[in-house]
PQR file with spaces between the fields and no chain letter, atoms N, CA, C, O and H, PARSE charges and radii, in Angstrom:
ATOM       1  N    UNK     1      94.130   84.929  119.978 -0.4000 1.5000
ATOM       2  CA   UNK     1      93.318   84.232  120.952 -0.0000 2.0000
ATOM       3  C    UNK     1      92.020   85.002  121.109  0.5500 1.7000
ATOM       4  O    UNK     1      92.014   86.199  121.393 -0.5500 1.4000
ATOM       5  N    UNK     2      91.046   84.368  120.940 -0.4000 1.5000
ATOM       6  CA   UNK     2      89.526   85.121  121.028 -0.0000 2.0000
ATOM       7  C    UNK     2      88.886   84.164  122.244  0.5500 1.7000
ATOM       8  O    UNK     2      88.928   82.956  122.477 -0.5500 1.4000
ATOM       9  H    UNK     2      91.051   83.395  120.709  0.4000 1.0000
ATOM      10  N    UNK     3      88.435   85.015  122.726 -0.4000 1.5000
ATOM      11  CA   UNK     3      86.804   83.994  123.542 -0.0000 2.0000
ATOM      12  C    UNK     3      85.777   84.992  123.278  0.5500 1.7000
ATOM      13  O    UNK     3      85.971   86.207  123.237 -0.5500 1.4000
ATOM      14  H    UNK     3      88.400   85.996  122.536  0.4000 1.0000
ATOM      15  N    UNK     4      84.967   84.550  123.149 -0.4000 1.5000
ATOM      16  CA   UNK     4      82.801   85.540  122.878 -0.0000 2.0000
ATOM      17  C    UNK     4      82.263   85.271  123.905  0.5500 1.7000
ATOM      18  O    UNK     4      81.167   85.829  123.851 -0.5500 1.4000
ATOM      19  H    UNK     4      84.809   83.563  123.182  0.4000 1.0000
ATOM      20  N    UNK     5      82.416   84.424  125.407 -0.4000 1.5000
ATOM      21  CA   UNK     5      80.843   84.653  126.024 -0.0000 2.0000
ATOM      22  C    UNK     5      81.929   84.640  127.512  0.5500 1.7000
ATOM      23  O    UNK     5      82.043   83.695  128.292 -0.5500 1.4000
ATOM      24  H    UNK     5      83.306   83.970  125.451  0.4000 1.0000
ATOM      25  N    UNK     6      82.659   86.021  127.593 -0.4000 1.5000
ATOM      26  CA   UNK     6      83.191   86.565  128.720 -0.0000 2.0000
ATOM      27  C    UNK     6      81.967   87.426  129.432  0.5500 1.7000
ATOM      28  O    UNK     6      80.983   87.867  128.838 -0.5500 1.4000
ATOM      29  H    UNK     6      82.566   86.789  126.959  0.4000 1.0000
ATOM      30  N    UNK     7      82.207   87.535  130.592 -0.4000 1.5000
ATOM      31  CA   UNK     7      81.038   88.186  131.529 -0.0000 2.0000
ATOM      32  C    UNK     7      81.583   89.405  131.393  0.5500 1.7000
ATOM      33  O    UNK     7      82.793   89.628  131.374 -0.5500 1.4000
ATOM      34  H    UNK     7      83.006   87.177  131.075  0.4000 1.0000
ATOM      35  N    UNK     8      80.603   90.315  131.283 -0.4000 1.5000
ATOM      36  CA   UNK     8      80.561   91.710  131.460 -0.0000 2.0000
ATOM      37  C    UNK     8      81.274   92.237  132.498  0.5500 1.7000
ATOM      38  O    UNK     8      82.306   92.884  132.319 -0.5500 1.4000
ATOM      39  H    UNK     8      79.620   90.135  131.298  0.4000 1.0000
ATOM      40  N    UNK     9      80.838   92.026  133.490 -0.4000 1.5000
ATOM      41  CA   UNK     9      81.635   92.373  134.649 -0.0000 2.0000
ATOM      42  C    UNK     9      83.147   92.143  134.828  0.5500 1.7000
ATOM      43  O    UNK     9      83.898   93.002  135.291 -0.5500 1.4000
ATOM      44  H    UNK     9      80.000   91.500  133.636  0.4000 1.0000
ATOM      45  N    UNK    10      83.652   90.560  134.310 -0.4000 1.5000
ATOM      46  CA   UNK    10      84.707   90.594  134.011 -0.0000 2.0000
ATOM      47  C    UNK    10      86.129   91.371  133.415  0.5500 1.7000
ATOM      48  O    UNK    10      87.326   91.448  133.694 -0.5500 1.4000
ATOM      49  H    UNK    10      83.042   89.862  133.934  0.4000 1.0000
ATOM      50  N    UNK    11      85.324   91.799  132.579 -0.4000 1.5000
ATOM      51  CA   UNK    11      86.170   93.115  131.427 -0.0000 2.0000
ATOM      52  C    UNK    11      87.070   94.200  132.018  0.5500 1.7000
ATOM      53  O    UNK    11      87.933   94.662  131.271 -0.5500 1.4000
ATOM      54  H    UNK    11      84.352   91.737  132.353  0.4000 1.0000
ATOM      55  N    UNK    12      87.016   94.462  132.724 -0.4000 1.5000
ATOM      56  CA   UNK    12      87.896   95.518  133.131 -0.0000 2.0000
ATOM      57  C    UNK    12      88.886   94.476  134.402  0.5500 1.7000
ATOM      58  O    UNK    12      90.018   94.896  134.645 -0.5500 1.4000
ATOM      59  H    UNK    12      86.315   94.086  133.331  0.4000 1.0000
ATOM      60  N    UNK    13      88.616   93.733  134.826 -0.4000 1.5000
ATOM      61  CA   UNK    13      89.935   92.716  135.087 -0.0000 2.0000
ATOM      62  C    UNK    13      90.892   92.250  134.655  0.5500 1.7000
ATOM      63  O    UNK    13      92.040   92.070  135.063 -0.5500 1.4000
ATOM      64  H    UNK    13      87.697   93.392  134.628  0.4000 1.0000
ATOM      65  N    UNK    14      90.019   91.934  133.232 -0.4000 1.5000
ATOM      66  CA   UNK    14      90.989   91.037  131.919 -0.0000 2.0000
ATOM      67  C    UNK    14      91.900   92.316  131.219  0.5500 1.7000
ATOM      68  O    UNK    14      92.988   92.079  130.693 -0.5500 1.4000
ATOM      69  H    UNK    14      89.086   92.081  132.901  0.4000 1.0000
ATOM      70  N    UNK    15      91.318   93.709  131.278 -0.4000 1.5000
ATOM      71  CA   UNK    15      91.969   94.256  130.359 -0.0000 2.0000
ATOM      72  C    UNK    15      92.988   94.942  131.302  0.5500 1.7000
ATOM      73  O    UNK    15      94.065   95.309  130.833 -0.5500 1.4000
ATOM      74  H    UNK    15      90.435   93.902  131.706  0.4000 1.0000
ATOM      75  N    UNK    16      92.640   95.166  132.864 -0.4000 1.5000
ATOM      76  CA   UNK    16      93.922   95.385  133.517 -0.0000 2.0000
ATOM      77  C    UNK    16      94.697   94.157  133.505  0.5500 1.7000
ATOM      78  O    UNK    16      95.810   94.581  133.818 -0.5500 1.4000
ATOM      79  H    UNK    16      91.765   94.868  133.245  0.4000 1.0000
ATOM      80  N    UNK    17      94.811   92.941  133.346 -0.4000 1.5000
ATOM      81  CA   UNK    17      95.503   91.723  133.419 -0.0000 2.0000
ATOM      82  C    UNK    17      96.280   91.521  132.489  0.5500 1.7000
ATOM      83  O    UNK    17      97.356   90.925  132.549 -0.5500 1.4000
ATOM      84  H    UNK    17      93.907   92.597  133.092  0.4000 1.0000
ATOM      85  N    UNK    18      95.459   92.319  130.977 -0.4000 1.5000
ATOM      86  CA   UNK    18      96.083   91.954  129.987 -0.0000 2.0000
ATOM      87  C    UNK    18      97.398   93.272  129.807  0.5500 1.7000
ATOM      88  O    UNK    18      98.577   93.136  129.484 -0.5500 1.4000
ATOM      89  H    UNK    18      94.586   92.803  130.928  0.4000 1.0000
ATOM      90  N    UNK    19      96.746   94.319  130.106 -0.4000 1.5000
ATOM      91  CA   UNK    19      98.051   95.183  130.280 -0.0000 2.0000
ATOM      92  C    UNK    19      99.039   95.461  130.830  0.5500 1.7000
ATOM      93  O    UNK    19      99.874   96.313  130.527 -0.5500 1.4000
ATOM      94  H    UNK    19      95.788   94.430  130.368  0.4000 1.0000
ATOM      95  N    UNK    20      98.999   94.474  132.021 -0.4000 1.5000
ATOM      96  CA   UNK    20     100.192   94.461  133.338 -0.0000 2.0000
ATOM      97  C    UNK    20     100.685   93.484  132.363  0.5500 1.7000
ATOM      98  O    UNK    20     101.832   93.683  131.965 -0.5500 1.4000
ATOM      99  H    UNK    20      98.321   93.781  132.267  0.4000 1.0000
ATOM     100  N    UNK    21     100.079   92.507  131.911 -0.4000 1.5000
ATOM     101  CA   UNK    21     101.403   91.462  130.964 -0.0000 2.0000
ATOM     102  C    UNK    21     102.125   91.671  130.024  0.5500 1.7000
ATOM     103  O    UNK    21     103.286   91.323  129.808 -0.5500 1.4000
ATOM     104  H    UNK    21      99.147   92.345  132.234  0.4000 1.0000
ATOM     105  N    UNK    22     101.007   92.595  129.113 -0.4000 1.5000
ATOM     106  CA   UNK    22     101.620   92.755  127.862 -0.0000 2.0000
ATOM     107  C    UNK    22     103.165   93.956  128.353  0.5500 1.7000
ATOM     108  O    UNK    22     104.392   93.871  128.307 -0.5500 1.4000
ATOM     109  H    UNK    22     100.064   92.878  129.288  0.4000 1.0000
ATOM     110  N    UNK    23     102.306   94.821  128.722 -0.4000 1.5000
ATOM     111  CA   UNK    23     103.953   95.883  129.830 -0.0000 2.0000
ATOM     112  C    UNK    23     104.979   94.781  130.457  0.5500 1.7000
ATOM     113  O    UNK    23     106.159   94.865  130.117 -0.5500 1.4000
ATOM     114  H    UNK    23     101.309   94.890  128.759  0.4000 1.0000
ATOM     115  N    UNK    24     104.790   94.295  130.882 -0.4000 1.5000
ATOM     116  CA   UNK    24     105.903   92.995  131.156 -0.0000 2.0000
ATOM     117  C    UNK    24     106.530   92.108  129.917  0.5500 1.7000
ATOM     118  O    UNK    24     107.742   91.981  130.090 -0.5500 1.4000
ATOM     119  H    UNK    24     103.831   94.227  131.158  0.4000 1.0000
ATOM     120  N    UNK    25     106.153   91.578  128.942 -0.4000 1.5000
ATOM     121  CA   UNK    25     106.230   91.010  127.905 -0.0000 2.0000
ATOM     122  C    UNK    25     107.453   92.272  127.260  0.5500 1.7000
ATOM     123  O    UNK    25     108.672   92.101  127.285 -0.5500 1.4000
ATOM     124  H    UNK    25     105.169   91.681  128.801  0.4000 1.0000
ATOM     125  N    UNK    26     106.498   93.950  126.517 -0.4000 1.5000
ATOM     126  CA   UNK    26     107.021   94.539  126.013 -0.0000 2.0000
ATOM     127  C    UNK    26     108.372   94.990  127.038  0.5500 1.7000
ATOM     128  O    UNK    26     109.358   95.420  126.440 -0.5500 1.4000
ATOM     129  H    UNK    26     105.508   94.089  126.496  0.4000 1.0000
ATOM     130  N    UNK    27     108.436   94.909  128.440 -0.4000 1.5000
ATOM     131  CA   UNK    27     110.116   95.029  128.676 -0.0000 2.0000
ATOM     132  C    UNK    27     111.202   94.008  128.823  0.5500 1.7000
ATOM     133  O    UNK    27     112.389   94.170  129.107 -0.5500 1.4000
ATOM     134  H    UNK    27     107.635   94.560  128.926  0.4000 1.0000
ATOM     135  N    UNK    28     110.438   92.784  128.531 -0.4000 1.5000
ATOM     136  CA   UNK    28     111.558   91.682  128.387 -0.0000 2.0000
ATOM     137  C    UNK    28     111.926   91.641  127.490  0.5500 1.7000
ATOM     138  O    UNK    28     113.037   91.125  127.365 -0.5500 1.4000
ATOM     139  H    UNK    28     109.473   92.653  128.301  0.4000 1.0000
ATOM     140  N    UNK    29     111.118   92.238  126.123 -0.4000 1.5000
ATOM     141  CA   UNK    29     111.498   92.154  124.442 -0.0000 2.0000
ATOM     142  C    UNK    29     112.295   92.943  124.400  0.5500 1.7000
ATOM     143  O    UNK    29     113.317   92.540  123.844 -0.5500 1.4000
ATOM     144  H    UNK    29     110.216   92.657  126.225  0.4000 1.0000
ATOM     145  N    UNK    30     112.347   94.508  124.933 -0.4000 1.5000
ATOM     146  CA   UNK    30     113.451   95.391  124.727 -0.0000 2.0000
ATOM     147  C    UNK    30     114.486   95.298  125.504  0.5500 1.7000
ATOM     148  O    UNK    30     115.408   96.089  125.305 -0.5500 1.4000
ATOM     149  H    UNK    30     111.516   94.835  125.384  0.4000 1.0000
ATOM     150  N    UNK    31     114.604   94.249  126.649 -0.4000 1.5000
ATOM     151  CA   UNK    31     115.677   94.193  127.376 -0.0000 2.0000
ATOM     152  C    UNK    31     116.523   93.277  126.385  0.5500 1.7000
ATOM     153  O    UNK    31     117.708   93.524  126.160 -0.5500 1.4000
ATOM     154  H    UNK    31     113.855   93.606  126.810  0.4000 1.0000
ATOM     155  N    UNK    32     115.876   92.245  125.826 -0.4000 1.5000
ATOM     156  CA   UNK    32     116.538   90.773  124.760 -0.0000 2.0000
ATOM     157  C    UNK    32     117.211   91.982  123.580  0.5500 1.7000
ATOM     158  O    UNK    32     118.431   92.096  123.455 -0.5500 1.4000
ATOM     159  H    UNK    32     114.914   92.044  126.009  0.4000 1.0000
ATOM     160  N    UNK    33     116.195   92.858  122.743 -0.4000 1.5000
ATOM     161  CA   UNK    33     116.686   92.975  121.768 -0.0000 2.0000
ATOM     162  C    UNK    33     117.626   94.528  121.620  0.5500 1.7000
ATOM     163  O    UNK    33     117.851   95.188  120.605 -0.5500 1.4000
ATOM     164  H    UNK    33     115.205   92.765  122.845  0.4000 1.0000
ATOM     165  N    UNK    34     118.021   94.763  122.974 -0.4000 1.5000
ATOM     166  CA   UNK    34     118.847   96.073  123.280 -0.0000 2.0000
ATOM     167  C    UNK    34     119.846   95.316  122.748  0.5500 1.7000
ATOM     168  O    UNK    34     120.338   95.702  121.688 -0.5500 1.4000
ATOM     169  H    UNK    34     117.838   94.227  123.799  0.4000 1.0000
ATOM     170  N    UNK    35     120.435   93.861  123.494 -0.4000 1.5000
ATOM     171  CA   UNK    35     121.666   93.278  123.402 -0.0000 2.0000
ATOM     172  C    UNK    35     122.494   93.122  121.717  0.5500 1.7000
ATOM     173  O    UNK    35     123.688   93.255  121.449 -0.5500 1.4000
ATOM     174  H    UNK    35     120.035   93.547  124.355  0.4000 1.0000
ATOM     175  N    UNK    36     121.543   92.858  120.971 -0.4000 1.5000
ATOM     176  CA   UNK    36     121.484   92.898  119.800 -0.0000 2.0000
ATOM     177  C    UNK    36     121.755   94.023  118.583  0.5500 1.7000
ATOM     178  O    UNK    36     122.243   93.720  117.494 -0.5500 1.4000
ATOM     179  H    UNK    36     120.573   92.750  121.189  0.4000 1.0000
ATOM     180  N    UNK    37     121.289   95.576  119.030 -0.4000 1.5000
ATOM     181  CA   UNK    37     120.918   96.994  118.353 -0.0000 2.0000
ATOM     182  C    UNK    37     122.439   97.849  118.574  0.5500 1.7000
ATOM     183  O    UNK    37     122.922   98.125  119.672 -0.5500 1.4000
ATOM     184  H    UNK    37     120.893   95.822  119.914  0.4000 1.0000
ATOM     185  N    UNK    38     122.840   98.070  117.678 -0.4000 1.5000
ATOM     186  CA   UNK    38     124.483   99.006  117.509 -0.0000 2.0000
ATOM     187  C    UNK    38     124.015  100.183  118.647  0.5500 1.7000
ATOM     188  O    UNK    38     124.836  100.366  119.545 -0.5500 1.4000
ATOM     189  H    UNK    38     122.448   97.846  116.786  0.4000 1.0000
ATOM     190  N    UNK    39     122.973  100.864  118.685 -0.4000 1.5000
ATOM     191  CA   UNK    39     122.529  102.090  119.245 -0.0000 2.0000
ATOM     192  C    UNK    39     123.028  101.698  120.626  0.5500 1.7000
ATOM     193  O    UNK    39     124.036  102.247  121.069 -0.5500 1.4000
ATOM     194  H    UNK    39     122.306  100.715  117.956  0.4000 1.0000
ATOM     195  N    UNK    40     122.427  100.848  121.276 -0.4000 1.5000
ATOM     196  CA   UNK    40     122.914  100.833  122.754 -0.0000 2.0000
ATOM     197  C    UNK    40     123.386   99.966  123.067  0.5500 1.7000
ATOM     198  O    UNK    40     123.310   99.732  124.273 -0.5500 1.4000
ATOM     199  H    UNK    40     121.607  100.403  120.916  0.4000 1.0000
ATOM     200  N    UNK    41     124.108   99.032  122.234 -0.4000 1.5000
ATOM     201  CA   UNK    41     125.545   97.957  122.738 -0.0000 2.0000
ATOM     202  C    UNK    41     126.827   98.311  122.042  0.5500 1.7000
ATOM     203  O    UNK    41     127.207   97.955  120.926 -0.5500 1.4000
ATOM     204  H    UNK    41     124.169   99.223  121.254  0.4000 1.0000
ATOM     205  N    UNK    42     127.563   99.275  123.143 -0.4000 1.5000
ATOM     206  CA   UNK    42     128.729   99.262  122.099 -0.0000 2.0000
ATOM     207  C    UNK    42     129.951   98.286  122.023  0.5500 1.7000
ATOM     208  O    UNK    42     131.131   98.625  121.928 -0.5500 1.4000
ATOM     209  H    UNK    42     127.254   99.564  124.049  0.4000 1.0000
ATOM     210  N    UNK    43     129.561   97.281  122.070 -0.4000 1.5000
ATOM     211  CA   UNK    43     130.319   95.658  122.043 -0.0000 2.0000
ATOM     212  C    UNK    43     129.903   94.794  120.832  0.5500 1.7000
ATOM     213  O    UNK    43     130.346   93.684  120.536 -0.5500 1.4000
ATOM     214  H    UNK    43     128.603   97.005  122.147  0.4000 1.0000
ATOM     215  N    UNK    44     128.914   95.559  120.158 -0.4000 1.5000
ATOM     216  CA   UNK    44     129.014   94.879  118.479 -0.0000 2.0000
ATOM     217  C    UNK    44     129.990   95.828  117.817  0.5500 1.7000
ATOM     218  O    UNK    44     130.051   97.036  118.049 -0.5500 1.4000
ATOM     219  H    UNK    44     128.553   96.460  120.398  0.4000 1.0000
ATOM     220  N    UNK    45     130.972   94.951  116.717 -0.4000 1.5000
ATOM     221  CA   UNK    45     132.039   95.049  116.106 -0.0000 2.0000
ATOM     222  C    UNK    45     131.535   95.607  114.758  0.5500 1.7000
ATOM     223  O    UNK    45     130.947   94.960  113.891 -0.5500 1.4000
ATOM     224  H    UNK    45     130.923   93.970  116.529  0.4000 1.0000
ATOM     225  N    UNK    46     131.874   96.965  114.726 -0.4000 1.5000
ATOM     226  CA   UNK    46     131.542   97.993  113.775 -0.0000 2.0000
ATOM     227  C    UNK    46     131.371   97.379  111.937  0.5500 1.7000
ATOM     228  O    UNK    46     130.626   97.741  111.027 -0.5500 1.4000
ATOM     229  H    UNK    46     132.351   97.490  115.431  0.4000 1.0000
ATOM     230  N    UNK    47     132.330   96.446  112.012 -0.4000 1.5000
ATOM     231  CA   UNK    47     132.353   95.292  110.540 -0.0000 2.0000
ATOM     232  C    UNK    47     131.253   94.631  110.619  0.5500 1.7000
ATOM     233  O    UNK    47     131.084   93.941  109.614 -0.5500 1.4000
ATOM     234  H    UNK    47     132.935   96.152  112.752  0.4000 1.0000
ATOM     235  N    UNK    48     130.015   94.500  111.771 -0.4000 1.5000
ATOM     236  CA   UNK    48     128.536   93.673  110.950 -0.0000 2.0000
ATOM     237  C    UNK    48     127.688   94.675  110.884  0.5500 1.7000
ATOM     238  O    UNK    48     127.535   95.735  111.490 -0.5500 1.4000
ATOM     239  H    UNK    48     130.152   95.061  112.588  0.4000 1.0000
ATOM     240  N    UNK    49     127.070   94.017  109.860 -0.4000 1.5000
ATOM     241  CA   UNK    49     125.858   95.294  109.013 -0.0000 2.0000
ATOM     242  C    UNK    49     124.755   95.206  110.298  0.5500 1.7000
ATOM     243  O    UNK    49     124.154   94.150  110.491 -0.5500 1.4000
ATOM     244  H    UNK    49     127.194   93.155  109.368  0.4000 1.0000
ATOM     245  N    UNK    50     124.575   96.160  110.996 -0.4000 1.5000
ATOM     246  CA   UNK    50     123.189   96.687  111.890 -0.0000 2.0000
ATOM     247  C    UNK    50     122.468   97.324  111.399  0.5500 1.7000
ATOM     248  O    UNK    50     122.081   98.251  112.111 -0.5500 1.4000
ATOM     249  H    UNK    50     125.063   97.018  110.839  0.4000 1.0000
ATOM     250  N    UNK    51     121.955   97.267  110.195 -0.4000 1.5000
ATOM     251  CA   UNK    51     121.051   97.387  109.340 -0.0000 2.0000
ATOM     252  C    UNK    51     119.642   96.953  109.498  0.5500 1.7000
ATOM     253  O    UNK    51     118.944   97.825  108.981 -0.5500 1.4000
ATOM     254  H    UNK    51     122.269   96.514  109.617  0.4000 1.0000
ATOM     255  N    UNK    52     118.756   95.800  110.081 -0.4000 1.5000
ATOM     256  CA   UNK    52     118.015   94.711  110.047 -0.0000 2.0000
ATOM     257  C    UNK    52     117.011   95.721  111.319  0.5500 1.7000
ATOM     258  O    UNK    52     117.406   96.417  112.255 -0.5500 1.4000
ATOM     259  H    UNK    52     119.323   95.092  110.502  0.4000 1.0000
ATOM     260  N    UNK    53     115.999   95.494  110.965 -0.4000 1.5000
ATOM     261  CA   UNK    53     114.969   96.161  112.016 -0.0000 2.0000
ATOM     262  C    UNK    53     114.014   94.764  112.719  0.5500 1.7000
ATOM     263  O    UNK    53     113.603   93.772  112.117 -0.5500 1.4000
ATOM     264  H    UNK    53     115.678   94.928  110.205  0.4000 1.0000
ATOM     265  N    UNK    54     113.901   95.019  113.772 -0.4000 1.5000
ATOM     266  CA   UNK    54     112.958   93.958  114.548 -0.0000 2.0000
ATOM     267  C    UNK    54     112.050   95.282  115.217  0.5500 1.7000
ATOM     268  O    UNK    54     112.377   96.313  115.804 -0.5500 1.4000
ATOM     269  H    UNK    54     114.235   95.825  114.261  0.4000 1.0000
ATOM     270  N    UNK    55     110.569   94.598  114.749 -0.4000 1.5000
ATOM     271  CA   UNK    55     109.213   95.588  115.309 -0.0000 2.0000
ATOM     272  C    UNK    55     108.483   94.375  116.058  0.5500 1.7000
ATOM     273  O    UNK    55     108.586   93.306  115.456 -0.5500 1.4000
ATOM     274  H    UNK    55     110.304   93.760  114.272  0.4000 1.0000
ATOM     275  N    UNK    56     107.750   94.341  117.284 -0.4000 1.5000
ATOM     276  CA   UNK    56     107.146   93.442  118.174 -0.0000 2.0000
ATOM     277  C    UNK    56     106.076   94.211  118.314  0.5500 1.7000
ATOM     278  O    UNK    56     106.451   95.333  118.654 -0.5500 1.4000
ATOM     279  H    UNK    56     107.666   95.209  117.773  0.4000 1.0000
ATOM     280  N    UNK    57     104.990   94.150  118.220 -0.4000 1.5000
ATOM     281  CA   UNK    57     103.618   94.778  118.517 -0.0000 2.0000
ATOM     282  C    UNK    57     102.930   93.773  119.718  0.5500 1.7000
ATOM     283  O    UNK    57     103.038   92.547  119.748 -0.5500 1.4000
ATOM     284  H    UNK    57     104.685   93.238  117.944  0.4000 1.0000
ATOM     285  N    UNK    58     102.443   94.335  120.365 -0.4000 1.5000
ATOM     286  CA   UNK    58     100.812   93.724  121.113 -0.0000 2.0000
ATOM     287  C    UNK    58      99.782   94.600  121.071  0.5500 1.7000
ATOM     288  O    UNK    58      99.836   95.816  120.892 -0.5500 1.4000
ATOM     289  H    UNK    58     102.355   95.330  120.341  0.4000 1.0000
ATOM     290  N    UNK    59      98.495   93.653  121.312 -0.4000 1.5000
ATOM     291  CA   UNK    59      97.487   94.616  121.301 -0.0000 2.0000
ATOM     292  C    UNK    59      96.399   93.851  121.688  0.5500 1.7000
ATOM     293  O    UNK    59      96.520   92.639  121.507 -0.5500 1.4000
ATOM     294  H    UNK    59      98.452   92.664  121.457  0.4000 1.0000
ATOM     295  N    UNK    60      95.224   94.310  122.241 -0.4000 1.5000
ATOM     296  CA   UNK    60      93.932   93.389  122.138 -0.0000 2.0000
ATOM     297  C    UNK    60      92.846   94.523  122.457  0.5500 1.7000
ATOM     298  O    UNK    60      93.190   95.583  122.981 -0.5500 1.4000
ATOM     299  H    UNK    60      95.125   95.294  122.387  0.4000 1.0000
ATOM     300  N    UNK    61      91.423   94.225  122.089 -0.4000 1.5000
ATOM     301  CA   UNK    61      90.478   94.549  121.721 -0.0000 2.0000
ATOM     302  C    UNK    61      89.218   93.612  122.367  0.5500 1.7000
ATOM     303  O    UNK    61      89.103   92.395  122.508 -0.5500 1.4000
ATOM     304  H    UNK    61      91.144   93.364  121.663  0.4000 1.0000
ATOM     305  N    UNK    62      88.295   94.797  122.705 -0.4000 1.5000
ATOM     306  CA   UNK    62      87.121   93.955  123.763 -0.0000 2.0000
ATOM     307  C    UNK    62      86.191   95.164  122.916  0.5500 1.7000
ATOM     308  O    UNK    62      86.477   96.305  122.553 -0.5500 1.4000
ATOM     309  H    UNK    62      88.388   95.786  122.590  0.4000 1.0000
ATOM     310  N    UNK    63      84.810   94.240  122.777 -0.4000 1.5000
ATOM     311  CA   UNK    63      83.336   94.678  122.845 -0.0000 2.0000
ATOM     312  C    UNK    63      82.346   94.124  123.482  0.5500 1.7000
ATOM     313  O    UNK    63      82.275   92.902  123.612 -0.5500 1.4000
ATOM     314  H    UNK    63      84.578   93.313  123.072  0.4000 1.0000
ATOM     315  N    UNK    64      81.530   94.883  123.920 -0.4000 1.5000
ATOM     316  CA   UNK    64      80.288   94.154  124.507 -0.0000 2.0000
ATOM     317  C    UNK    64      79.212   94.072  123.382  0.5500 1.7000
ATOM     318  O    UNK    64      78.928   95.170  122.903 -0.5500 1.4000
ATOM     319  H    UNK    64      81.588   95.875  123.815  0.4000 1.0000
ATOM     320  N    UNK    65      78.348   92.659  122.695 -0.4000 1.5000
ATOM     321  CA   UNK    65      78.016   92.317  121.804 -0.0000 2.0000
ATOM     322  C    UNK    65      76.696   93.178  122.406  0.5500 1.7000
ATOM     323  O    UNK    65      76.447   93.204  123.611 -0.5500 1.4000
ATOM     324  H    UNK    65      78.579   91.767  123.084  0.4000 1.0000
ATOM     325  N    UNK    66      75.822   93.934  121.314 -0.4000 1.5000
ATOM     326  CA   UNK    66      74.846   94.485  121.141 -0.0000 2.0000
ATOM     327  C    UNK    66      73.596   93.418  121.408  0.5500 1.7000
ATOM     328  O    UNK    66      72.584   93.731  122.034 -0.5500 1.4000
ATOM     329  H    UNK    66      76.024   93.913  120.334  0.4000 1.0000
ATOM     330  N    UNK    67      73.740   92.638  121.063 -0.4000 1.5000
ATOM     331  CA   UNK    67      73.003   91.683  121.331 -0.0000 2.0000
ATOM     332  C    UNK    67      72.471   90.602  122.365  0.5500 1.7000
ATOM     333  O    UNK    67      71.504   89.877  122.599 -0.5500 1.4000
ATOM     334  H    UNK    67      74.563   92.384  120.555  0.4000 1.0000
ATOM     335  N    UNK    68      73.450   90.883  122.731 -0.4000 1.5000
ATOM     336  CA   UNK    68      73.376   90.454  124.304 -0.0000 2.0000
ATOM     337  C    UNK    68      73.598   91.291  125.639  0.5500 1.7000
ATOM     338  O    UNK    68      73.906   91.055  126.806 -0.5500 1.4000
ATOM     339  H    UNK    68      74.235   91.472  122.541  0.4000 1.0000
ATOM     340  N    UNK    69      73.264   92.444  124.819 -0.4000 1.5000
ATOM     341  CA   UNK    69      73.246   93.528  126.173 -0.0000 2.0000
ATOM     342  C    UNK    69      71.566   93.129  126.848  0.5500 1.7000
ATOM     343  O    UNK    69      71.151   93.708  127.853 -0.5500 1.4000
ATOM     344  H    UNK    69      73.013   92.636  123.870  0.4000 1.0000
């Protein structure tokens, strides 16, 4: 998701906004995929392969365009 003609001033709202979510997001993913991981459920049955890796990234990125400073 991109937008280009965010207000300056704005920016440090969006990027505290975006990090209170994404921190929320990243502990609902590890709460879902604990249930799943041999390491900390010991209620998977030692006979299925827990082999299989799941990686979830977030991230986002802000500049103020040179050009319109």
């Amino acid at each position: 998701t991109e937008f280009d003609r965010i207000s300056r001033e704005a920016v440090p709202q969006i990027k505290r906004w975006i990090l209170k979510e994404g921190t929320r997001f990243q502990e609902r993913v590890r709460s879902y995929l604990a249930q799943f991981d041999a390491d900390t459920n010991p209620d998977i049955p030692p006979h299925q392969h827990a082999d299989a890796r799941v990686v979830v990234g977030t991230f986002s990125f802000s500049e103020m365009s040179e050009e319109r400073a």
